[in-house]
N, C-alpha and C positions, 0 to 999 in steps of 0.2 A: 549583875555587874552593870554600872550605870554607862548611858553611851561616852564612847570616847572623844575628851576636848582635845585638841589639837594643843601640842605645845607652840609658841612662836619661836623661830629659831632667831628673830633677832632679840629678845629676852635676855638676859644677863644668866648666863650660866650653861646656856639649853646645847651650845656647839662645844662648850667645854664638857657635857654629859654624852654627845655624842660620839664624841674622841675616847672617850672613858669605856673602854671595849669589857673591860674585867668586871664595870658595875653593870653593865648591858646584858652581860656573861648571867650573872644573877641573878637580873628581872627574870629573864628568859628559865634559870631554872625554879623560882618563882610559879611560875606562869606552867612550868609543864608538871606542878607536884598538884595544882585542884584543890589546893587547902591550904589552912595558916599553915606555916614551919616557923620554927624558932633559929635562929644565931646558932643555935649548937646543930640543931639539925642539919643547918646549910654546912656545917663545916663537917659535919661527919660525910654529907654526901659530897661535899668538893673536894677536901683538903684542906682546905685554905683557912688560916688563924680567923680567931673569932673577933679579932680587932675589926681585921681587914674588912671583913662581911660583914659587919657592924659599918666602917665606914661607909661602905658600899650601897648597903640598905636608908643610909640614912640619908644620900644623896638624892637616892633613886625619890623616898618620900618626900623630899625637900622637892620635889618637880611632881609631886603628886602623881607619880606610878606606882606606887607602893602604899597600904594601908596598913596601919597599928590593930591587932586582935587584942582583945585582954587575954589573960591566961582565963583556960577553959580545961578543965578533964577533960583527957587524960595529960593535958598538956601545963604544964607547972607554969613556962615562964611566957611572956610576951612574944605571941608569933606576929608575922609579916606575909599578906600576900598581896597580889598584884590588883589593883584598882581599874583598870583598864584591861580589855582581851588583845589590845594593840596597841603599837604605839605610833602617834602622828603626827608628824613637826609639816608645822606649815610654814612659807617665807612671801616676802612681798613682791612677787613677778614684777611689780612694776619700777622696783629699786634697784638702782643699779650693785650696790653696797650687799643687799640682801640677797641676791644671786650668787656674787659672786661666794658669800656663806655656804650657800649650799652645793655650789660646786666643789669650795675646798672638803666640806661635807665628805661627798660623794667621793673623793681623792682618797681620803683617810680609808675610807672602808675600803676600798681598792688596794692601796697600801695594805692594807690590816689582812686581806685576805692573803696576797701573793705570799705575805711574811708566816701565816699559819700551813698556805701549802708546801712551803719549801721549807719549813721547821719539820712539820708534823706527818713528809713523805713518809709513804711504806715503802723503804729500802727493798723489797719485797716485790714491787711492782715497778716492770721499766717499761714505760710507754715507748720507748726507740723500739721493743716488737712489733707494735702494731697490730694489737690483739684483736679481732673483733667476733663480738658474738650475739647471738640470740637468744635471746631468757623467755622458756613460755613457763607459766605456773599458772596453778585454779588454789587460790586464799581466800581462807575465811576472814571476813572484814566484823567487825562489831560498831556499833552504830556509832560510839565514841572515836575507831579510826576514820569513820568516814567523816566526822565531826573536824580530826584535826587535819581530814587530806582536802576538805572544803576551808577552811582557816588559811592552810599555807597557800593553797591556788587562787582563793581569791585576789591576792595581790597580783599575781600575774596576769589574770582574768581583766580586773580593772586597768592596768597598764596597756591590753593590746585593746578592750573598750574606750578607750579616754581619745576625745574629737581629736579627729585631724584636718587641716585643711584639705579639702578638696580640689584639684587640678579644675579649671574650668574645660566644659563640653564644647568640642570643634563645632562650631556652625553647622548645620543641616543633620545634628547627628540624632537629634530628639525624631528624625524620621525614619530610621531604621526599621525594617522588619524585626529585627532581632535582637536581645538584648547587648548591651556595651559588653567588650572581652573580662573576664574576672580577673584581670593583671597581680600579679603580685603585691601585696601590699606590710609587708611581715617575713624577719628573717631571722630566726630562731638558733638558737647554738646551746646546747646542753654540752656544759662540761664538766667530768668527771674525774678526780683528783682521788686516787686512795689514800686515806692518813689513817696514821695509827699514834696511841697518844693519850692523854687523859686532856682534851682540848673541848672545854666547854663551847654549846652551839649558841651565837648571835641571836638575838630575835629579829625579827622583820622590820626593820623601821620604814613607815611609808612618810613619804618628804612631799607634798602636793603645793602646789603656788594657789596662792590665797584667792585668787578670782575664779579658779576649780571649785575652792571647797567652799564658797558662798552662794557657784551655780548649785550644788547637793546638798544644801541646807534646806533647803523646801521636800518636806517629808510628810505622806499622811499621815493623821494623828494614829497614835496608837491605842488601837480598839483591843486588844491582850489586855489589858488590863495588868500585866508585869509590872510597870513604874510604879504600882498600889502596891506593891508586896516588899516586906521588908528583903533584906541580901539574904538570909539562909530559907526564905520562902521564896524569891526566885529560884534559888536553886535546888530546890525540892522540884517545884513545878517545872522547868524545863526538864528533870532529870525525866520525870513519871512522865510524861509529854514524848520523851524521847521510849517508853516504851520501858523502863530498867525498873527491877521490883523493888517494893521497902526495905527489902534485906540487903539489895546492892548498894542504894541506897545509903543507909547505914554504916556501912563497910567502906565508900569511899569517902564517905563526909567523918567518919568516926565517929560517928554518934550513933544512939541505940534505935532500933527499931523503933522504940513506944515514941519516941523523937519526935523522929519522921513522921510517925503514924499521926501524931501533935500537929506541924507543921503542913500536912497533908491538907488536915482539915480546917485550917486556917487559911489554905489558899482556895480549898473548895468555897469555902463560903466566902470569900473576898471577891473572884471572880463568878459565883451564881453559876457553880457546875456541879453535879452529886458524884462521878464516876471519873473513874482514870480516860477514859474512850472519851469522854466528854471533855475533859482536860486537853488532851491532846488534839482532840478537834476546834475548841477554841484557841490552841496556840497556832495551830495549821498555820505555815507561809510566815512563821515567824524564822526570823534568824536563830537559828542554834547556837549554842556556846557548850565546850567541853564540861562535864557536870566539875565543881568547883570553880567555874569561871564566872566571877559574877561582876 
């Protein structure tokens, strides 16, 4: 999957896409299927008319989140998957205009949330008890959930990373035996809403002001050698990188073994590796993407 360009949110269309929760609804399940689906697919697995998702779809690629497959056995008709592993609207910190975009932004989602918790309660669960409890469990993780519980956390990660102004130091303090108190700086609130529902999930949209993502544009080059690989030779090479055999392989990309085993060796020799161990030692320290994300 190629890196992600950042939408402009003062663009014509981009805050009317972010209000659009039911086409957002879609990217998102998009994005959790790893592979083309078709118009009929999405509507077998949502509900929802084939119009609708057809509209939907055609939005999302009209802002280039969504890419056109041709049809492919076993797949008869034109699938759709997602061009992007995220989505990220940037605005101009320095306007006053564009600000206030992303604060209405940020309103609707807030709106949008309160109105699906109080739809989609579990009659079932009344917070006026005051339930509280302790969950210990030992799960087996597979390299793909940890795939998608490093995806969801990193946006929270980068949010409590991102510079803050620092308090200026009292005079004489730089002469302390001791180090300065580790004060608080972060206040955390997990909240937990049971619904029940057939209520498709949001994707992540990260909103960042423009003189952020120009400080994070200076990147070392990429010595992977990925960018040389066509989109289903990426995603062969991360999958094998991540450890998962030709057969798994196969089975979530739906294509055959002898494929894979095709496309294997077009990325051995593209990147000058002979071995799967060697493959994944050349991707070492690279960022992972769930297999189908490209």
């Amino acid at each position: 999957m190629p890196n992600t360009t950042p939408l402009q949110l003062d663009d014509q269309g981009v805050l009317g896409l972010l209000r659009d929760f039911e086409a957002l609804r879609i990217w998102e399940v998009l994005r959790s299927a790893r592979t083309a689906v078709t118009v009929a697919e999405l509507a077998h697995a949502t509900g929802l008319e084939q119009r609708v998702l057809q509209g939907h779809v055609d939005l999302l690629a009209k802002h280039g989140l969504v890419d056109t497959v041709r049809a492919r056995k076993p797949r008869k008709s034109v699938g759709y998957r997602v061009s992007t592993d995220r989505i990220v609207i940037t605005f101009d910190d320095g306007c006053a205009e564009s600000i206030a975009r992303a604060m209405s932004s940020s309103e609707s989602v807030r709106r949008e949330f309160e109105r699906c918790v109080e739809r989609y309660a579990d009659p079932a669960f009344d917070p006026a008890v005051g339930v509280r409890f302790r969950q210990h469990s030992i799960q087996y993780f597979t390299k793909e959930d940890f795939a998608e519980l490093r995806r969801r956390m990193l946006a929270v990660i980068e949010f409590l990373a991102a510079p803050r102004p620092r308090p200026p130091q009292p005079r004489g303090s730089h002469a302390l035996s001791i180090p300065p108190t580790p004060f608080c700086n972060q206040a955390i609130s997990i909240r937990l809403d049971p619904i029940v529902g057939e209520l498709l999930p949001l994707p992540a949209v990260w909103m960042t002001p423009r003189s952020k993502l120009k400080q994070s544009t200076v990147h070392k080059a990429d010595k992977t050698g990925l960018p040389g690989l066509a989109p289903r030779e990426r995603e062969v090479a991360l999958a094998l990188a991540d450890g998962l055999s030709r057969a798994h392989v196969a089975e979530r990309m739906r294509i055959s073994v002898h494929t894979v085993a095709t496309l294997a060796r077009r990325v051995y020799r593209k990147l000058g590796v002979s071995s799967q161990a060697a493959l994944a030692a050349r991707l070492a320290g690279h960022s992972r993407r769930k297999l189908g994300e490209r």
